[in-house]
C-alpha positions as CSV (number, residue, x, y, z in Angstrom):
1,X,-234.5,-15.5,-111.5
2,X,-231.8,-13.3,-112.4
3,X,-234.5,-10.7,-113.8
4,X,-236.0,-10.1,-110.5
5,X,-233.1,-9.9,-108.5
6,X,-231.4,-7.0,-111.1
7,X,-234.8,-5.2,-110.8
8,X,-235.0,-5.1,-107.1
9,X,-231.3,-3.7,-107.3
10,X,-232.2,-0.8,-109.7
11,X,-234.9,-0.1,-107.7
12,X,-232.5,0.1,-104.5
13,X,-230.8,2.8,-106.0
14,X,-233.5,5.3,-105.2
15,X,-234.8,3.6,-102.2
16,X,-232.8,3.1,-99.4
17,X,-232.6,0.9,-96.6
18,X,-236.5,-0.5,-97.3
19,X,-235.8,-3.5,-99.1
20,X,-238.6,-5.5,-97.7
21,X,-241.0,-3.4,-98.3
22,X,-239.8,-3.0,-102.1
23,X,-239.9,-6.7,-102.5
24,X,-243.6,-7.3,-101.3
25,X,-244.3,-4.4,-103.4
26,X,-242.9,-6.0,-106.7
27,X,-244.4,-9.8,-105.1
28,X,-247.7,-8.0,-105.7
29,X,-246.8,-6.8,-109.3
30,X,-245.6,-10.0,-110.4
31,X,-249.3,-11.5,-108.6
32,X,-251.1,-9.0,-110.8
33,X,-252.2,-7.0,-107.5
34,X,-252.6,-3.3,-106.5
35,X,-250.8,-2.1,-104.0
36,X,-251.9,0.4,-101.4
37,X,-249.2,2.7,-99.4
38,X,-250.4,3.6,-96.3
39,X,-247.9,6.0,-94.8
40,X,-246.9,9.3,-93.5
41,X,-245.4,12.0,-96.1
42,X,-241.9,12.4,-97.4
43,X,-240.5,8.5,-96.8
44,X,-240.3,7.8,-100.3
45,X,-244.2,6.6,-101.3
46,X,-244.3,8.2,-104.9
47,X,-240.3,7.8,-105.6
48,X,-241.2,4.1,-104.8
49,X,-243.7,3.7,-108.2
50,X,-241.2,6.1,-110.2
51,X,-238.4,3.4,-109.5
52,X,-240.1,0.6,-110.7
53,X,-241.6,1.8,-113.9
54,X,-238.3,3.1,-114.6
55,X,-236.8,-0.6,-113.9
56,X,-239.3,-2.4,-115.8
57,X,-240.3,0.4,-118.2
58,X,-243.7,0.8,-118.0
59,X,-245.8,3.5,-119.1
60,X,-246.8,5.6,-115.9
61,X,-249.2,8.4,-115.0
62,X,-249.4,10.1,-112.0
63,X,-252.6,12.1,-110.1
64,X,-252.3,14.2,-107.5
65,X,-255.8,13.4,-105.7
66,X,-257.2,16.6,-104.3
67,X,-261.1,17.4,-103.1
68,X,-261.3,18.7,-107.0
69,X,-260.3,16.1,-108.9
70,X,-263.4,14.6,-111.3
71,X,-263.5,11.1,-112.3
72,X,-263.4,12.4,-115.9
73,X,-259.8,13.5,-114.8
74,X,-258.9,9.8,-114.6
75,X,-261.3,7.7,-116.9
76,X,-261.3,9.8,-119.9
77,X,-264.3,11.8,-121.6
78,X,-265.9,11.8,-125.2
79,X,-266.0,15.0,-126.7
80,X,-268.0,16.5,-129.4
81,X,-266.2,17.2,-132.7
82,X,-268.7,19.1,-134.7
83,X,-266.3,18.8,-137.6
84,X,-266.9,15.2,-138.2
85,X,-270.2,14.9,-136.5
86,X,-268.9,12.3,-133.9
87,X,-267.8,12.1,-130.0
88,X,-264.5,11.5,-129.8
89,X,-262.8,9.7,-126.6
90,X,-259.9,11.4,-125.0
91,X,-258.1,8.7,-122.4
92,X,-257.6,9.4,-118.8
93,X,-254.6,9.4,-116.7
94,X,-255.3,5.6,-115.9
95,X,-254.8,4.8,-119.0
96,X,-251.0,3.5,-118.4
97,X,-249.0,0.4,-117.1
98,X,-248.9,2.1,-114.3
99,X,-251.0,4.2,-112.3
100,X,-250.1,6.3,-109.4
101,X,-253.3,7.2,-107.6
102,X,-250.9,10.0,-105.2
103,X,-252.8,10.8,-101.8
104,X,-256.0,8.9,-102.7
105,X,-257.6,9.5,-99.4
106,X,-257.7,13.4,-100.1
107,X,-260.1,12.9,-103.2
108,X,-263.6,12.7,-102.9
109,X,-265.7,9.5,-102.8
110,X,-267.2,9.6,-106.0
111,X,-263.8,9.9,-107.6
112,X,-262.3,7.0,-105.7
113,X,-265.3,4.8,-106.7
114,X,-264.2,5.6,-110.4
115,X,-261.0,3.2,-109.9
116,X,-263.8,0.2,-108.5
117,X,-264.5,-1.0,-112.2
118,X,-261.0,-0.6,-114.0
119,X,-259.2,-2.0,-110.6
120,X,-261.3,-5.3,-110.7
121,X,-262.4,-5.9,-113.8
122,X,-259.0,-3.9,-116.0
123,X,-261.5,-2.1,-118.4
124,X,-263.0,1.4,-118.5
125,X,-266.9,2.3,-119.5
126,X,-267.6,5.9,-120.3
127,X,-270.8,7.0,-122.4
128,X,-271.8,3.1,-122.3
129,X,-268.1,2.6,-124.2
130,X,-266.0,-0.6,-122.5
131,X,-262.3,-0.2,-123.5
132,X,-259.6,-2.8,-122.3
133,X,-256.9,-1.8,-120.1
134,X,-253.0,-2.2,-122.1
135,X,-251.6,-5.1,-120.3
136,X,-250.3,-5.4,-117.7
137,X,-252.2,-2.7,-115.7
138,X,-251.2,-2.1,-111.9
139,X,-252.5,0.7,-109.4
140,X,-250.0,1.7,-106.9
141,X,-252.1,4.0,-103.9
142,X,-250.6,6.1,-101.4
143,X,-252.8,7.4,-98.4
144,X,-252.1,9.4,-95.5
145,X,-252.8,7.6,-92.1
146,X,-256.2,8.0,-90.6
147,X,-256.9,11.3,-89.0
148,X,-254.9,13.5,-91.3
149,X,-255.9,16.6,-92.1
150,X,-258.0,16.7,-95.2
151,X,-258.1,12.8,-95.6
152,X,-261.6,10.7,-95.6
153,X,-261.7,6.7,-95.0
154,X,-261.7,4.8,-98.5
155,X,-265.1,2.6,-98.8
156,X,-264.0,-1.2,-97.7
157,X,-265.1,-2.3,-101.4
158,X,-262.1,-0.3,-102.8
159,X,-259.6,-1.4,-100.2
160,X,-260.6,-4.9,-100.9
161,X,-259.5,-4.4,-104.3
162,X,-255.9,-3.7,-103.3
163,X,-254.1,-6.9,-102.8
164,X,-251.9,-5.5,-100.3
165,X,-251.5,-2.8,-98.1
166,X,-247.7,-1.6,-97.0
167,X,-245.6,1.1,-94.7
168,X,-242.1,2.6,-95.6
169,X,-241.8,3.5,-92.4
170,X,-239.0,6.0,-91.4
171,X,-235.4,5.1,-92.2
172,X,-232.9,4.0,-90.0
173,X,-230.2,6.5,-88.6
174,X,-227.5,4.8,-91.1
175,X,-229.8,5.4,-94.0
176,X,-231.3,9.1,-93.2
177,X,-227.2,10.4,-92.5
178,X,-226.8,8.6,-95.9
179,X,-229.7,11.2,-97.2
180,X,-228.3,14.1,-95.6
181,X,-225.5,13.9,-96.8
182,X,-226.9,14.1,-100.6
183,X,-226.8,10.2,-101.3
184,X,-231.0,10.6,-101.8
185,X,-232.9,9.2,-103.8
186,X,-233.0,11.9,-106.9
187,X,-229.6,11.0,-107.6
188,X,-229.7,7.5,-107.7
189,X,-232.9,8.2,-110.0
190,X,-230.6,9.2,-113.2
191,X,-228.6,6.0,-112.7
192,X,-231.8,3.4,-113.1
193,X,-231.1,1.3,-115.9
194,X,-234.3,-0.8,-117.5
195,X,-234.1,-4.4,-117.2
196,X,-237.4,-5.3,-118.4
197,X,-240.2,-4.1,-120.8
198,X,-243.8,-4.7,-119.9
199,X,-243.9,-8.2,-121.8
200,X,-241.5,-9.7,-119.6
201,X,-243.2,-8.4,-116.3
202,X,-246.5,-9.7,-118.4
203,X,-244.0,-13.1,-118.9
204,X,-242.9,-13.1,-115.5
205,X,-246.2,-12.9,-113.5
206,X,-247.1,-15.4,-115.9
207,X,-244.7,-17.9,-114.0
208,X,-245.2,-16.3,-110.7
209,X,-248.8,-17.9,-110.9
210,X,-247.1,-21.6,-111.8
211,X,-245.7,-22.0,-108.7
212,X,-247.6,-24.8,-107.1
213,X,-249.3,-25.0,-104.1
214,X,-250.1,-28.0,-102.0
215,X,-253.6,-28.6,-100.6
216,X,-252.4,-28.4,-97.0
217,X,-251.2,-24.6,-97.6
218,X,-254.6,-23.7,-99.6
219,X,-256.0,-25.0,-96.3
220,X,-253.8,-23.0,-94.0
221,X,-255.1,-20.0,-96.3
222,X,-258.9,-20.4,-95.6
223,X,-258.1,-21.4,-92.0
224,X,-256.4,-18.0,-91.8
225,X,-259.1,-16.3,-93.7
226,X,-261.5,-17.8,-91.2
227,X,-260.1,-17.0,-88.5
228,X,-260.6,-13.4,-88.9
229,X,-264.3,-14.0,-89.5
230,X,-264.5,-15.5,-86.2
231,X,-262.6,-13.3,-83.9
232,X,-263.3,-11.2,-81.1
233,X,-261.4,-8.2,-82.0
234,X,-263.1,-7.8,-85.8
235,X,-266.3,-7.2,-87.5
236,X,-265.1,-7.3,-90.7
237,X,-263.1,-10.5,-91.5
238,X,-261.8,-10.6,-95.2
239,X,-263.1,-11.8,-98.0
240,X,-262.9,-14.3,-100.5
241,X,-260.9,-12.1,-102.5
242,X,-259.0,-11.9,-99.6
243,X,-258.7,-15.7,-99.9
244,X,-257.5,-15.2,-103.3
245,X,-255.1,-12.5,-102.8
246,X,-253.2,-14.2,-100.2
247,X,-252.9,-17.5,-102.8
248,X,-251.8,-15.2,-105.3
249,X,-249.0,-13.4,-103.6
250,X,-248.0,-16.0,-101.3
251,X,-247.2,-17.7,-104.8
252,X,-245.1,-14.4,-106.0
253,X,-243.4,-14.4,-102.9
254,X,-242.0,-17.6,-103.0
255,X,-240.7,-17.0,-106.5
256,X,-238.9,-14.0,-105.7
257,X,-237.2,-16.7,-103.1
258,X,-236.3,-18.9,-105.9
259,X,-238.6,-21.8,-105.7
260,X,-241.2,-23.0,-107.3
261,X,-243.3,-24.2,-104.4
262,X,-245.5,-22.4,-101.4
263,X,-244.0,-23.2,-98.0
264,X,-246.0,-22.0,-94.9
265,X,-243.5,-19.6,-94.0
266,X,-244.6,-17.8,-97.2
267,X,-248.3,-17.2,-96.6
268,X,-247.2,-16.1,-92.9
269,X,-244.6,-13.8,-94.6
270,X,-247.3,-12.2,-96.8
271,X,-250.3,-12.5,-94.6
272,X,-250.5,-9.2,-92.7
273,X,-249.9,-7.2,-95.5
274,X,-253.0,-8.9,-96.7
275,X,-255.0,-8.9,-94.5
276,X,-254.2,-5.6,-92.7
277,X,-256.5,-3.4,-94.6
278,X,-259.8,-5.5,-94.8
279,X,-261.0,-6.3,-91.6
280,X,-262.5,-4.1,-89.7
281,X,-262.2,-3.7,-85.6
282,X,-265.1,-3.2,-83.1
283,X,-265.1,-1.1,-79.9
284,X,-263.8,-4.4,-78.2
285,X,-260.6,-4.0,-80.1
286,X,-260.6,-0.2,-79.0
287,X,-261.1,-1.0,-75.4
288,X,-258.6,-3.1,-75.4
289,X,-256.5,-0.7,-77.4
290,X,-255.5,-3.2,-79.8
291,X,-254.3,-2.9,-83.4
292,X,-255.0,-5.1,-87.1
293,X,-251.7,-6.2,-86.8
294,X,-251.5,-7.3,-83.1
295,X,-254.8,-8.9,-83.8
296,X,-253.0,-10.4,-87.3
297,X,-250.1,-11.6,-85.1
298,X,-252.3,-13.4,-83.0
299,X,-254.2,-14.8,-85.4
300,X,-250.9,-16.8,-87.2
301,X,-250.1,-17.6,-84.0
302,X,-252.8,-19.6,-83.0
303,X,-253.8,-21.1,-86.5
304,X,-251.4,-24.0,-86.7
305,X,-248.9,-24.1,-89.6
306,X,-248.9,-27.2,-91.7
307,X,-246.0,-29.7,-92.4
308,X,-245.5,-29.1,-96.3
309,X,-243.8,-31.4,-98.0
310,X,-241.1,-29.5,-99.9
């Protein structure tokens, strides 16, 4: 649709040379997911969720997560207003469109597991109080890699609640000589021009999730899925929300192609960024000094694609 393609384009403006990264990232908008950034500081993480709310105006908050940080900070509070006699509920920061949880690896666990209940089910409980989330609601994460100072490992029941997990990854030398010379990102942030509001991203995940999908791909899915359950490498294989992520994106993805169909070539496009961040290695994998996504690549390899009919 012409929508998408003029929001990936506003959202090049302050992102260069990462354009498959920004297009998984909006696949997982339009499939209703959160998104988890798993990356090394200063490649563009936070200017990546500043681009898109701009593009699709959406209402955005951002938290610096630091050891500090309460879970009050980002569900909200009641407060007592002697005046009136009543507690009165002041909104957290999560309380957006769009939520940038910046550095959530820094924070400490009992603030991370304040995202569990609004993540999965869209709603937030405080003094026994549920209140629905506006629509649509997206978490965009960032996280240093593993063994940075001050970081912790996020519990595998929140990373299962992020559909997928991405890296920037350094720019090429074309692109970084681009930013040195002053064509970064902040000035290509006043030129961002909205295409969308949030009811047409709302409309437009809405026919993300009609495009259809043949029995032989949700097979090649659970084959997939199954495959990391059985391997020799993991002890953690994903789960059926994993199943369900992958259905849902894999059906995003093909719709920012321009069809209206899943071909295999989708789900093996979308797969690893899946799948990356839910299983879990064993000291075989160490031994043989082998990473999720070698491990991933194998798997894809060996599970056989099927012949879809397009």
């Amino acid at each position: 649709m012409i929508q998408t393609e003029q929001v990936i384009q506003e959202v090049k403006k302050m992102i260069k040379g990462k354009d498959t990264s920004i297009c998984k990232v909006f696949a997982a908008m339009l499939a209703g997911g959160h998104i988890l950034i798993d990356d090394v500081p200063g490649v563009g993480k936070t200017t990546l969720a500043v681009a898109f709310s701009q593009a699709m105006q959406l209402e955005n908050h951002r938290v610096q997560f630091t050891p500090d940080v309460l879970p009050a900070d980002i569900l909200g509070f009641s407060m007592y207003q002697k005046e009136t006699g009543q507690f009165v509920y002041y909104p957290g920061a999560v309380i957006c469109n769009l939520f940038l949880a910046d550095e959530i690896n820094r924070t400490s666990p009992k603030t991370q597991s304040a995202l569990l209940e609004v993540m999965e089910e869209g709603c937030v409980t405080v003094d026994g109080v549920t209140r629905e989330m506006p629509e649509p609601f997206l978490v965009m994460a960032t996280q240093n890699p593993k063994g940075s100072a001050g970081t912790q490992l996020l519990p595998e029941s929140q990373l299962d609640r992020f559909m997928i997990c991405v890296s920037m990854g350094y720019p090429d030398v074309a692109t970084e000589i681009e930013i040195a010379r002053g064509k970064s990102a902040s000035e290509g942030q006043e030129t961002i021009s909205p295409v969308i509001d949030a009811a047409g991203l709302c409309e437009l995940q809405r026919v993300a999730g009609e495009v259809f999908v043949q029995d032989e791909i949700y097979n090649y899915i659970v084959q997939l899925v199954t495959a990391t359950r059985n391997n020799q490498y993991i002890d953690l294989g994903l789960s059926p929300r994993g199943t369900i992520a992958c259905t849902k994106i894999a059906k995003a993805w093909a719709f920012l192609q321009g069809r209206d169909y899943v071909l295999p070539e989708d789900v093996e496009e979308v797969f690893p960024d899946v799948a990356r961040h839910r299983i879990v290695l064993n000291t075989r994998s160490r031994a043989a000094h082998v990473t999720e996504l070698q491990v991933i690549a194998q798997i894809l390899k060996e599970v056989p694609q099927p012949t879809a009919q397009k």
